[in-house]
N, C-alpha and C positions, 0 to 999 in steps of 0.2 A: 903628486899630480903627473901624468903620460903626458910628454911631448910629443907632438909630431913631428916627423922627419918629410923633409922633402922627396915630392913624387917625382919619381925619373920612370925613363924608358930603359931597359937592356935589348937590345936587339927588338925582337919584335915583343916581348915581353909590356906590356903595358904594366906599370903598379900606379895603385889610385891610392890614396887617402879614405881611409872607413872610421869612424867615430862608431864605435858599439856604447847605446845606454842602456845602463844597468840599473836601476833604482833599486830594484831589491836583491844585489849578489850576495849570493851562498848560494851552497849547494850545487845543482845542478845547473842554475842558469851562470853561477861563478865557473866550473869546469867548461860548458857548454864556448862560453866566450873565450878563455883561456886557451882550449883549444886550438879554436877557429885564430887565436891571433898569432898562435903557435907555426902552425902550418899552411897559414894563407899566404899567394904569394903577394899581396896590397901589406899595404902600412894598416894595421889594426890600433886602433888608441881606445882605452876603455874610461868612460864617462861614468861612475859610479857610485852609491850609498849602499853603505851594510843592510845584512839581512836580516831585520827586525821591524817591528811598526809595521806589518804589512798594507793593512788601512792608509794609516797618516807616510807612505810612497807613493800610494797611489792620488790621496792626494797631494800631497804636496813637495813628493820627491822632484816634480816637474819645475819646480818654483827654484828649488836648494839647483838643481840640476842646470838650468838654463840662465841662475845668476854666475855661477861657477864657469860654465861654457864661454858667457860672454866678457867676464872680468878677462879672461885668459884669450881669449881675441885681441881684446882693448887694450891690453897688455904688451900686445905683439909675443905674448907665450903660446898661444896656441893658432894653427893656421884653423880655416875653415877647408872640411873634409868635401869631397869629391858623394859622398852620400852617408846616412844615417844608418845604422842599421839597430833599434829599440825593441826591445822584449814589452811585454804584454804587459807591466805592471807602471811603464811610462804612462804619462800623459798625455799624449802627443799635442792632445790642442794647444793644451798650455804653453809647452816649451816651444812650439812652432810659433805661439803667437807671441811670446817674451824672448824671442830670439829673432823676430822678423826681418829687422835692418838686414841682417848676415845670411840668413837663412830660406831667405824666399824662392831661392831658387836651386836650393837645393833637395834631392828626392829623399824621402825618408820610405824604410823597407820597416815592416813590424813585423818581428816576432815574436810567434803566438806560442809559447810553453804551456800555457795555461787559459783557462780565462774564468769569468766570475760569472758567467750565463748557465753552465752545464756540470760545474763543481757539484758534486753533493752533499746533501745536507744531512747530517749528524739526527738519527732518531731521539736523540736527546738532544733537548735544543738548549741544554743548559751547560754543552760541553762543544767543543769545537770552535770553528772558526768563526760561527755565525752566533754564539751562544749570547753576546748581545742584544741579538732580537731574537732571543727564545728559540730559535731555529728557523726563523723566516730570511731568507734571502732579502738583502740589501741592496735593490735593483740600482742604486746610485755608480754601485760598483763595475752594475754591467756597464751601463751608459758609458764608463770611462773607457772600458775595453769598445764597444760601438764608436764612439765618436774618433778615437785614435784611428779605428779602419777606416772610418771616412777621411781620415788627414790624409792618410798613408798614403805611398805611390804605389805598393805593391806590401801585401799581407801573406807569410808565410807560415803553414801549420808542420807542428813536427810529426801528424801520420795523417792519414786519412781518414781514421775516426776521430779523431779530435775536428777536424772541418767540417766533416758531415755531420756529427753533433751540434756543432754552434748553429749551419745553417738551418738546421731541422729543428732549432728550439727557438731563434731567434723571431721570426715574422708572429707567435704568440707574444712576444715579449716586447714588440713594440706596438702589437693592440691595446698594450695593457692602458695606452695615449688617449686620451679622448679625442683628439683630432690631430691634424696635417704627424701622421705615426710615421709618414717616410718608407713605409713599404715599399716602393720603388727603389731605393736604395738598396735592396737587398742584390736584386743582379748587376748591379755596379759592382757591388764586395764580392761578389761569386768571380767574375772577371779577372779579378785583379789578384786573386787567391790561389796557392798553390801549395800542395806539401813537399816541403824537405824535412827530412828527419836531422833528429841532433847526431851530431860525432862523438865519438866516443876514445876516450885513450886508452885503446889498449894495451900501448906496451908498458904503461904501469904497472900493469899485473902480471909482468911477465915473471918467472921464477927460475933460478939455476937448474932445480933440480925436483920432476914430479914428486909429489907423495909416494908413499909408497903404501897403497893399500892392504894391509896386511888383514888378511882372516880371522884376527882373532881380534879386532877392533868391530862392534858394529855398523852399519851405514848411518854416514852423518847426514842428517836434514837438516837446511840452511834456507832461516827468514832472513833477508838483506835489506827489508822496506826501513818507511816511518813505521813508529809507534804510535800508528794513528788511526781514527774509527775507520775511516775510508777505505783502506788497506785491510779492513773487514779481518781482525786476528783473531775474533769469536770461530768461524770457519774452520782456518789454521789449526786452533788447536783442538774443535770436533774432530778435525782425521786424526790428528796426532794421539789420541785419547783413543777413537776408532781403534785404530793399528796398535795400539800398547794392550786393550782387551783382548785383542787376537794373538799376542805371547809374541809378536817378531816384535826382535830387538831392534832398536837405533839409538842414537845420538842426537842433540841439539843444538844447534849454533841460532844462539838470538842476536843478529849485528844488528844495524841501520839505528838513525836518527832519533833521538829521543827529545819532543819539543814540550816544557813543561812538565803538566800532571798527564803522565801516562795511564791509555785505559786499563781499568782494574783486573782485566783479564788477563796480561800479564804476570800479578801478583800471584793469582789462582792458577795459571799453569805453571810456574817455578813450584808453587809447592806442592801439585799435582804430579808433575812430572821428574821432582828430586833429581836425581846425580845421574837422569837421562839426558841435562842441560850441562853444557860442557864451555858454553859462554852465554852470559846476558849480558848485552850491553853495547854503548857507541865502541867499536874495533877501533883500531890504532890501524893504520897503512900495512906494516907488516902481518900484522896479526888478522886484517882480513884478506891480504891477497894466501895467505896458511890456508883459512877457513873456507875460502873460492876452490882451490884448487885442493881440496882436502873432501870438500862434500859431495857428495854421490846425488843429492837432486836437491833443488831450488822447487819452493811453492810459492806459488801466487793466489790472494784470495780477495782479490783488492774488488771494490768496489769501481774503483775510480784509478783507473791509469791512461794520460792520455800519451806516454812516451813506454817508458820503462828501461831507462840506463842502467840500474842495479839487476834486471834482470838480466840482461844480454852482457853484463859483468860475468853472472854466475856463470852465463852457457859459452862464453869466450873461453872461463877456465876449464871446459868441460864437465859441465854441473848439468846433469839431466834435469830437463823443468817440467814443471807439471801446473799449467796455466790453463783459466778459464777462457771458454772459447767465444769472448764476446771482447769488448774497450778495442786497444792496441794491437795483445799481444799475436793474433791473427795475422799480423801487418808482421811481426818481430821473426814468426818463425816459419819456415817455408814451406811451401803447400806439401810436399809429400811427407813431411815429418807430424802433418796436425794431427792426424788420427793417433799417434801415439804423444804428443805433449799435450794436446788440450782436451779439457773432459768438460759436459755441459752442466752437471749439478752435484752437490756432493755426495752424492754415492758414486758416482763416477771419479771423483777425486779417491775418494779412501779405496777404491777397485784397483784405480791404478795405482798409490801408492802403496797397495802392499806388492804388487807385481815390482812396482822401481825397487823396494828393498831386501827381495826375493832372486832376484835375476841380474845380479850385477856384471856378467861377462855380457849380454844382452844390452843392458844400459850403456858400457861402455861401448858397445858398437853403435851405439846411436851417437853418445854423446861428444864423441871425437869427430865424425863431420860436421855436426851441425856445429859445433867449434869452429869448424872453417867457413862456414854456410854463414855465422854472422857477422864474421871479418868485414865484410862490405859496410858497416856502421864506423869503422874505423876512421881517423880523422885524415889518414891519408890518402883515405879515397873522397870521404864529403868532402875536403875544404875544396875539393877541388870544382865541386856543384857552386857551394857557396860563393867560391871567385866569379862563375861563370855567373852567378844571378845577378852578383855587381857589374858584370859584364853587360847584363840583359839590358840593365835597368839604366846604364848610363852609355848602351849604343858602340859597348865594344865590339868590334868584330872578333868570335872564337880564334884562336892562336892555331 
């Protein structure tokens, strides 16, 4: 269990007390927090349950999470924070209402990674996350994400298409009511909403010593997602397939996350594609900061990205990307590089990826600024947002 340390002043330096809750850490919302406790200048303590059960966190992580909070108050082990700061998979009513005695007056900020209104749904409703109900959305889900925004004092999204998505599917979603749907609440939560994106660690990936591209290796093509339908690898390996009937050579690096029974497409490109695959599988630290700074372009084919941290992994190492121009990644990469990283349907992906595997003195003249172009994701720069919105939100004056 994180202690707390006592809030002092340095100079003009304010540090506050932040409780981050995590109900569901791994992955990205486990780094994302790690981060921000890394390089904020407030006391960060993290409040948190493993990344499994996704369901039974949402509900009931709030329960496990707000008996634990308060034993450690009553305890005199833990103090009570200066503000909350929760990810999207809390409860918030709950824990705010089994926490009341301590917590009443304190503000709590949600952050939105995700949410269960605008997730997509698996064409097969017998696979994915909804496969439960046959592929029908379990609006009970949203509700948890809705009613936490009405707890909240202030709702953060990590881009601006993930915000304009929720608002833009949301006031359907509470017609679905037969009466008092609360429409009006919708410009209460617009108010009170704001995007910050997540930080990122870059210097993780940093490396002694570049690759050294040699000519007689072909270009390596590197997927860094889930193994997941969302992430649409049906796509992926149309161009990949495309580009190998057209006789240019490459490489494959299959990294990222593998949850369960992976889609079968998978199986059928490994033996489609033979000894053009030169890794499948979850990477090791080392072995994927090699495959980052080793591969000539990063594809994106995703259906559903509302961030994309393993992207802007790839293009920090200098990985030319080759992303659809619609979700996130519009927000990830800067307006004068879109005409060459995003393409609008897949013949426009396999056009330009046989150009990225064709023109490699070209590619590297793109890929090395826009390398510096997303340094700004960095966590040496965000946490420095995220102090300020604790700042906001509890009336500090900017330093």
């Amino acid at each position: 269990m994180t202690f707390f340390t006592i809030s002092v002043s340095f100079g003009v330096m304010i540090v506050k007390k932040v409780t981050v809750i995590s109900p569901y850490h791994g992955g990205s919302h486990k780094a994302w927090a790690a981060g921000w406790q890394t390089h904020s200048r407030h006391e960060v303590a993290l409040l948190t349950l493993p990344d499994r059960f996704w369901k039974w966190r949402m509900h009931g992580g709030a329960v496990t999470l707000a008996r634990r909070w308060r034993e450690g108050v009553e305890r005199g082990e833990l103090d009570r924070p200066d503000v909350f700061l929760a990810t999207d998979m809390l409860d918030a009513t709950t824990f705010l209402a089994l926490t009341r005695p301590y917590t009443a007056t304190i503000p709590l900020i949600l952050y939105m990674h995700e949410n269960q209104l605008t997730y997509p749904l698996p064409q097969d409703g017998r696979t994915g996350p909804m496969r439960r109900q046959l592929g029908e959305r379990d609006y009970h889900y949203v509700f948890i994400n809705y009613a936490s925004m009405l707890a909240a004092d202030r709702i953060l999204f990590n881009s601006r298409y993930h915000q304009e998505s929720w608002f833009a599917a949301l006031p359907n979603f509470l017609k679905h009511f037969p009466e008092y749907n609360e429409l009006g609440s919708i410009e209460n939560l617009q108010e009170k909403s704001k995007v910050l994106p997540v930080g990122v660690d870059f210097a993780k990936l940093q490396i002694t010593q570049l690759p050294n591209h040699s000519i007689t290796q072909s270009p390596l093509i590197l997927w860094n997602q889930r193994w997941e339908y969302d992430k649409n690898p049906e796509a992926f390996f149309a161009a990949l397939y495309a580009v190998a009937e057209a006789g240019i050579p490459f490489r494959v690096a299959l990294c990222g996350q593998v949850y369960g029974k992976r889609p079968s497409i998978f199986d059928e490109a490994q033996e489609k594609l033979g000894d053009r695959i030169v890794h499948a599988g979850f990477a090791d630290d080392d072995t994927y900061r090699r495959l980052l700074w080793e591969a000539a372009v990063v594809i994106s084919t995703a259906h559903h990205e509302f961030f994309g941290i393993a992207i802007l992994e790839a293009i920090y190492c200098q990985t030319f990307p080759l992303l659809p121009r619609r979700l996130s990644y519009p927000e990830l990469i800067p307006e004068p590089y879109h005409l060459q990283c995003l393409y609008n349907n897949q013949e426009g992906l396999v056009q330009r990826l046989k150009w990225v595997l064709t023109h490699e003195e070209e590619v590297r003249d793109t890929a090395v600024p826009l390398s510096r172009a997303v340094s700004r994701f960095d966590w040496s720069h965000m946490a420095q947002q995220y102090d300020a919105e604790i700042g906001s939100i509890l009336k500090i004056e900017p330093i």
